[in-house]
C-alpha positions as CSV (number, residue, x, y, z in Angstrom):
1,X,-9.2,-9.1,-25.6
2,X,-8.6,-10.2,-21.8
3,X,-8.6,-8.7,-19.3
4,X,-6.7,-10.5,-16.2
5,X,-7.1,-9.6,-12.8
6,X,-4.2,-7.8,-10.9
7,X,-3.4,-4.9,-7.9
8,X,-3.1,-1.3,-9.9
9,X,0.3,-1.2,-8.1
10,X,2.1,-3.9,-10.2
11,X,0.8,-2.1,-12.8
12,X,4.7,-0.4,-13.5
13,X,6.0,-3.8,-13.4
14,X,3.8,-5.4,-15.5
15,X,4.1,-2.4,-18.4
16,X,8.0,-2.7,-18.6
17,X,7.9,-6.5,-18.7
18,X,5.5,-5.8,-21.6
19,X,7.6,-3.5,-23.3
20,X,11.0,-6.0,-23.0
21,X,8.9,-8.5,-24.6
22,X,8.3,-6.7,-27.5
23,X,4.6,-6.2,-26.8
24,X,4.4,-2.7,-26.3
25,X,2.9,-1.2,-23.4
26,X,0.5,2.1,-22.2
27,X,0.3,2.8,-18.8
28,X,-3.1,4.8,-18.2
29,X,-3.6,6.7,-14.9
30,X,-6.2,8.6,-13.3
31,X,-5.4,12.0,-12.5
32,X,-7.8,13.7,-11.7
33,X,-11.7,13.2,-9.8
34,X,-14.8,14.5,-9.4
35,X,-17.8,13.4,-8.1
36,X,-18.2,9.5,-7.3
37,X,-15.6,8.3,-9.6
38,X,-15.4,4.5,-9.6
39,X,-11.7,4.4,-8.8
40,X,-9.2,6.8,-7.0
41,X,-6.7,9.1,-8.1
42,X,-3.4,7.3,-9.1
43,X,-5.3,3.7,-10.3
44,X,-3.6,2.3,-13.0
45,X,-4.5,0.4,-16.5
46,X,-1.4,-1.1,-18.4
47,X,-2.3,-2.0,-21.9
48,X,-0.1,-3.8,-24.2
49,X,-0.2,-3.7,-28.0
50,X,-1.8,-6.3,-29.0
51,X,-4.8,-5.3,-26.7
52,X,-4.1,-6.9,-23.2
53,X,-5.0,-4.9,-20.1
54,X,-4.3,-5.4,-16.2
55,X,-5.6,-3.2,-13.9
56,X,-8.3,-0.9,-13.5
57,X,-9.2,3.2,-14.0
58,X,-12.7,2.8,-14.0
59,X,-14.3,-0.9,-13.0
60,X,-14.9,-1.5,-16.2
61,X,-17.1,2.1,-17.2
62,X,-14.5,3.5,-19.9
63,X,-11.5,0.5,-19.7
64,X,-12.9,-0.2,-23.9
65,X,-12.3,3.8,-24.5
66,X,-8.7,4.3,-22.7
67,X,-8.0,0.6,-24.5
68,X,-8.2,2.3,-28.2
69,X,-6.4,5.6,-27.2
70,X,-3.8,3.4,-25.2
71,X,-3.2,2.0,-28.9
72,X,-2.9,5.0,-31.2
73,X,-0.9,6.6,-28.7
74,X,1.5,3.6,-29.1
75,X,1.7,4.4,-32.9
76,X,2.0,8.3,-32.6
77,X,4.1,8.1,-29.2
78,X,2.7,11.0,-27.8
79,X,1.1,11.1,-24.2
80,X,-2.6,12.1,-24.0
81,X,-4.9,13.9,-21.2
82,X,-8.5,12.1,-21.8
83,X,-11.6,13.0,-20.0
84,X,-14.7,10.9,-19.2
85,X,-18.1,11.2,-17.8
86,X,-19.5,8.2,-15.6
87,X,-23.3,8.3,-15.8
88,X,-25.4,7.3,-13.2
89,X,-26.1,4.2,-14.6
90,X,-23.1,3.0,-15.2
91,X,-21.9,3.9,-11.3
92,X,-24.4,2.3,-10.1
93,X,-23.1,-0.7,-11.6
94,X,-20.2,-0.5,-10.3
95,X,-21.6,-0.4,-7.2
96,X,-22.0,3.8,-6.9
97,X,-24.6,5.4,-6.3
98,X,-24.2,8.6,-8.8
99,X,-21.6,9.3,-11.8
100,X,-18.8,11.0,-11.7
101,X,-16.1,12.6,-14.0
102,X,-12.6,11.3,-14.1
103,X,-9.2,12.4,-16.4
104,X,-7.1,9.6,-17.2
105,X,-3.2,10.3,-18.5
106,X,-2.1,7.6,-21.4
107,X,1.8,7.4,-21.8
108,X,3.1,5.1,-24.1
109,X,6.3,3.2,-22.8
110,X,9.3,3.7,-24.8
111,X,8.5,7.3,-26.2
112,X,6.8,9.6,-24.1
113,X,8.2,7.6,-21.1
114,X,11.6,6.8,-21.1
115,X,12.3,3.1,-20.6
116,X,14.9,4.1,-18.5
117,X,12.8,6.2,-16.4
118,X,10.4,3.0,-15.8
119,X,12.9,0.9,-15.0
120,X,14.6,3.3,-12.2
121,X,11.0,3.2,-11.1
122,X,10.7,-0.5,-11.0
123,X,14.0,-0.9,-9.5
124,X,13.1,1.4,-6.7
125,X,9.8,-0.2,-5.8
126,X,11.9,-3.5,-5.8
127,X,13.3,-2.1,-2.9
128,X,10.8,-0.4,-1.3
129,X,11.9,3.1,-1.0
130,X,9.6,6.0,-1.1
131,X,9.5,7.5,-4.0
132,X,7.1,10.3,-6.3
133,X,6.7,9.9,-10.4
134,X,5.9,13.9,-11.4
135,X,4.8,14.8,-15.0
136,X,4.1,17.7,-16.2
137,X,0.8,17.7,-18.5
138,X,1.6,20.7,-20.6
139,X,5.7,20.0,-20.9
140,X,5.7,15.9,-21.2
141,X,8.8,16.5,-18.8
142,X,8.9,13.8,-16.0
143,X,10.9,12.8,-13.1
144,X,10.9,10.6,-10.2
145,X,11.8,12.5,-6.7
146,X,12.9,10.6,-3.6
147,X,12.4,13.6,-0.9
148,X,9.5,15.6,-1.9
149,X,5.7,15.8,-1.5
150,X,6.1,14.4,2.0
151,X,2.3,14.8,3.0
152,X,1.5,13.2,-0.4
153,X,3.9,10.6,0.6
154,X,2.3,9.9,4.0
155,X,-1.4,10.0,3.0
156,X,-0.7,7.5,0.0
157,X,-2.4,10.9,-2.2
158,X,-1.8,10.9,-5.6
159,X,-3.2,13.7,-7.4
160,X,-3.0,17.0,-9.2
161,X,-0.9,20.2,-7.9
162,X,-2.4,23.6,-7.4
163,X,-1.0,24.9,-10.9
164,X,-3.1,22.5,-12.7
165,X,-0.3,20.9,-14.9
166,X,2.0,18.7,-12.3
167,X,0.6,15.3,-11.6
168,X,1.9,13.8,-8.9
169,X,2.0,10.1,-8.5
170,X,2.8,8.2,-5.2
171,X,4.6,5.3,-5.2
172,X,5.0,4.2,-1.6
173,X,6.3,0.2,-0.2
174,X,3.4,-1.8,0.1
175,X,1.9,-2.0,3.5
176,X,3.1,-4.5,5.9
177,X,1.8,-6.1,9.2
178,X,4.0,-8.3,11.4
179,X,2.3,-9.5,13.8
180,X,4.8,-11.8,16.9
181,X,2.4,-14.5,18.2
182,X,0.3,-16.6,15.6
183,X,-2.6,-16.3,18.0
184,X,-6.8,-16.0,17.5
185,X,-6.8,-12.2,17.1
186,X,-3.8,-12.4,14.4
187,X,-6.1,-15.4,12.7
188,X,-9.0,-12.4,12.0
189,X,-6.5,-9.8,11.8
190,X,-4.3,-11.0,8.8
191,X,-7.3,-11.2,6.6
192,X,-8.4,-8.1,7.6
193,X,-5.5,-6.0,7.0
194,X,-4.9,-7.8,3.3
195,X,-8.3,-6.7,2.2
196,X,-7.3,-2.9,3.8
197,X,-3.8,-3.2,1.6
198,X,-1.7,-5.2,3.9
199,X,1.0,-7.6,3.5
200,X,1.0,-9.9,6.8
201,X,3.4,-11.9,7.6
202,X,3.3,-13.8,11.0
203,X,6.7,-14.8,13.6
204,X,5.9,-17.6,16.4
205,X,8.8,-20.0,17.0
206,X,6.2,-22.3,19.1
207,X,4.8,-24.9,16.8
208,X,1.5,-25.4,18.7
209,X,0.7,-22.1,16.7
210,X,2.4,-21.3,13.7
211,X,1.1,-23.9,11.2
212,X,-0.8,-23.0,7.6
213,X,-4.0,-24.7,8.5
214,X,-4.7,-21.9,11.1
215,X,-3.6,-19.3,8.5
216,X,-4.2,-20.6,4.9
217,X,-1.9,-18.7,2.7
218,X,-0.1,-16.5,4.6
219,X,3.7,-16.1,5.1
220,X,4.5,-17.6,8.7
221,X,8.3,-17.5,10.0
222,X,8.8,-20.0,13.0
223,X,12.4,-17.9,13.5
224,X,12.8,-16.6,17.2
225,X,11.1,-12.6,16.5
226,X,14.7,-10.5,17.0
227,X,16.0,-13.1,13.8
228,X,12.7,-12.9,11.7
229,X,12.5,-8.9,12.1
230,X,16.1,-8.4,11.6
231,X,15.3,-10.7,8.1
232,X,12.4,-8.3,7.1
233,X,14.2,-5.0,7.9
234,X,11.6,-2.4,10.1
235,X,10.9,0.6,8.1
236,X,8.2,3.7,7.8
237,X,5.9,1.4,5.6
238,X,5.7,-1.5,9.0
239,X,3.2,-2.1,11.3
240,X,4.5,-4.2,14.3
241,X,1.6,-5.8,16.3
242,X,2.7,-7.8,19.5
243,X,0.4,-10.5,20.4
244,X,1.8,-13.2,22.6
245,X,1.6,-11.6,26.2
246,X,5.3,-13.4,26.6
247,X,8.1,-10.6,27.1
248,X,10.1,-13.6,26.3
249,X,9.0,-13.5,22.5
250,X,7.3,-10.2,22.0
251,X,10.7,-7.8,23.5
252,X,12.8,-8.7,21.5
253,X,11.1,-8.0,18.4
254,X,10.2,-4.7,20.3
255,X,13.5,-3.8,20.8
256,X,14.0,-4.1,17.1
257,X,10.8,-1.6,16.1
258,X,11.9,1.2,18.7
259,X,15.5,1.2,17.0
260,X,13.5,1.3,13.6
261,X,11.5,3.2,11.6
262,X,7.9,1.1,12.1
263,X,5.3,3.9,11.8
264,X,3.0,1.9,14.2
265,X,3.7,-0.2,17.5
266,X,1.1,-2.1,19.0
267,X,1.1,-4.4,22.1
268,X,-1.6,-6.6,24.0
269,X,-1.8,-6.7,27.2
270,X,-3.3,-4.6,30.4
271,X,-2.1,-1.3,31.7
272,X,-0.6,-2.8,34.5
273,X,1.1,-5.5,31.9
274,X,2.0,-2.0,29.7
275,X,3.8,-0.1,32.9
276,X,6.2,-3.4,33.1
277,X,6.7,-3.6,29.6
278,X,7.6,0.3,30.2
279,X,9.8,-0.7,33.1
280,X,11.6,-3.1,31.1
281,X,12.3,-0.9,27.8
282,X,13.5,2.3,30.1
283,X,16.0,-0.6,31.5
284,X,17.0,-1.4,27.7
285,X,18.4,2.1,27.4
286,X,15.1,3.6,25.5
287,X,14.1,7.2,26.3
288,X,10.5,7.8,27.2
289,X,10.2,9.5,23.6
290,X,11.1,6.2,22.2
291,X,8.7,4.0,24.9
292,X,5.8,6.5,23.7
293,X,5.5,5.2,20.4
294,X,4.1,2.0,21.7
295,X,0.8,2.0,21.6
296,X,-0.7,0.0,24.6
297,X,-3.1,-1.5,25.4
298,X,-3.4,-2.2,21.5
299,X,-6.3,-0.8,19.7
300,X,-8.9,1.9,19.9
301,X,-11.3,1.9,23.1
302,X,-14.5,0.2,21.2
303,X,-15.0,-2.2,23.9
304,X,-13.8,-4.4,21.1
305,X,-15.2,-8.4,22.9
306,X,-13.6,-11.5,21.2
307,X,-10.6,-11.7,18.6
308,X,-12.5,-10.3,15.6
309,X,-13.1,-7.0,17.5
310,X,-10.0,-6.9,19.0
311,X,-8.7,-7.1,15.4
312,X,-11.1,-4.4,13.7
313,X,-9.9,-2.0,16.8
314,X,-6.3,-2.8,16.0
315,X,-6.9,-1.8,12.2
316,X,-8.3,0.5,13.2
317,X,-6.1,2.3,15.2
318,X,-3.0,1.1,13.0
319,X,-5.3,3.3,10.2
320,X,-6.0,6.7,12.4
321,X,-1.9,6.7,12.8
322,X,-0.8,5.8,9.7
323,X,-3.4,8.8,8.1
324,X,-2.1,11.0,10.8
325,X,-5.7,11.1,12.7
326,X,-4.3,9.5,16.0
327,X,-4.5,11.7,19.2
């Protein structure tokens, strides 16, 4: 048995490509937590039939267990609620300090999901629209909803309803920075937000600073920032972080993210550089409702000294809006 490294996420993806191939697949999901369980509600374990697994529901405490009910509920085809204990001991080496108890839901692909139903999901992460997978524990009935369980939706908070049979899982568009300027705070800030659950991607048309050997690995677009944003389309899953202090290259991108959906604008600069960028967007035909989504100057007030800082008070605030805990 392996057991190959992956995000929980791709976890849909990686179950129905199992399924074409004739392996079979499981998809095990926590639903439910108490205590100091070793992974959140909504973590994912796909587990094909000939004993594969990607993912994680536990850090490796009960993966063995959900791995032999994943295959008998391939042969039987019926879902199955499960329930584990996580002893101290075993927390602790997953880096916890106590146990916990966690309830994992097995559903076999291709009978008590609907491969149809998976691959609308699939399809609709593809494209990054928000959506919500509901099951109902008792019933077996699911569904996937596009406009509901909108505070769900925002928190990323998968989870159990009040009635104690609906589980609700999210399924929002990765996370995605853009930060306009390839500068030293976006060098300790794209590492930073991929560890929080980021995707950066980096615009600087000027060569002196958009190179890989001053960002190893991440996607750099040397396209002037109104083209590259255009390319990536702005929308409520987009951080927008302007970091060149040149109106020349950092307007026109924010131009872009007030006539979009970016749930978080941030640009560097002092509050006397802010009141002209102000100036400038009232000028552009933006009403002050618009202008007040910018958030500037960038970042909390940590007295954040050097790029690093600058960067952990940027993820930082970028976190308090996207959670809803901004003032």
């Amino acid at each position: 048995m392996t057991n190959t490294h992956t995000r929980f996420e791709d976890a849909p993806e990686t179950a129905l490509t199992w399924h074409r191939a004739g392996y079979g697949a499981a998809l095990a999901t926590v639903v439910q937590t108490w205590g100091s369980a070793p992974r959140r509600t909504g973590s994912m374990l796909v587990i094909s039939g000939d004993g594969r697994m990607q993912g994680s529901v536990s850090g490796g405490c009960v993966e063995g267990a959900v791995v032999l009910e994943a295959q008998e509920a391939l042969q039987d085809g019926k879902h199955r609620l499960l329930e584990y204990g996580v002893s101290d001991e075993d927390a602790f080496a997953v880096g916890l300090a106590c146990g916990g108890t966690i309830k994992i839901l097995v559903e076999p692909v291709g009978s008590a999901m609907p491969v149809d139903l998976l691959e609308q999901l699939v399809a609709a992460r593809t494209t990054r629209q928000v959506l919500a997978y509901e099951v109902n524990i008792q019933s077996g009935v699911r569904r996937l909803l596009h406009s509901s369980y909108p505070n769900r939706m925002r928190l990323d908070r998968s989870g159990m309803e009040e009635d104690e049979e609906t589980f609700v899982a999210v399924h929002n568009p990765p996370l995605r920075l853009i930060c306009v300027g390839a500068v030293h705070i976006a060098q300790a800030l794209a590492p930073m937000a991929r560890i929080a659950g980021y995707d950066p991607v980096l615009i600087d048309p000027r060569e002196a600073f958009a190179y890989s050997d001053r960002f190893p690995g991440e996607v750099i677009l040397d396209d002037w920032p109104d083209e590259a944003v255009a390319k990536l389309e702005l929308d409520a899953r987009t951080a927008l972080v302007l970091l060149t202090h040149d109106p020349k290259l950092d307007d026109p991108a924010l131009l872009a993210a007030l006539a979009g959906e970016c749930f978080y604008i941030g640009a560097l600069g002092s509050k006397r550089t802010h009141a002209k960028r102000v100036e400038r967007m009232l000028a552009a035909g933006f009403s002050e409702a618009q202008i007040g989504r910018i958030h500037g100057p960038i970042g909390l007030d940590i007295g954040a000294a050097g790029p690093a800082e600058i960067a952990v008070s940027i993820l930082g605030e970028m976190t308090a809006v996207l959670r809803g805990k901004a003032e």
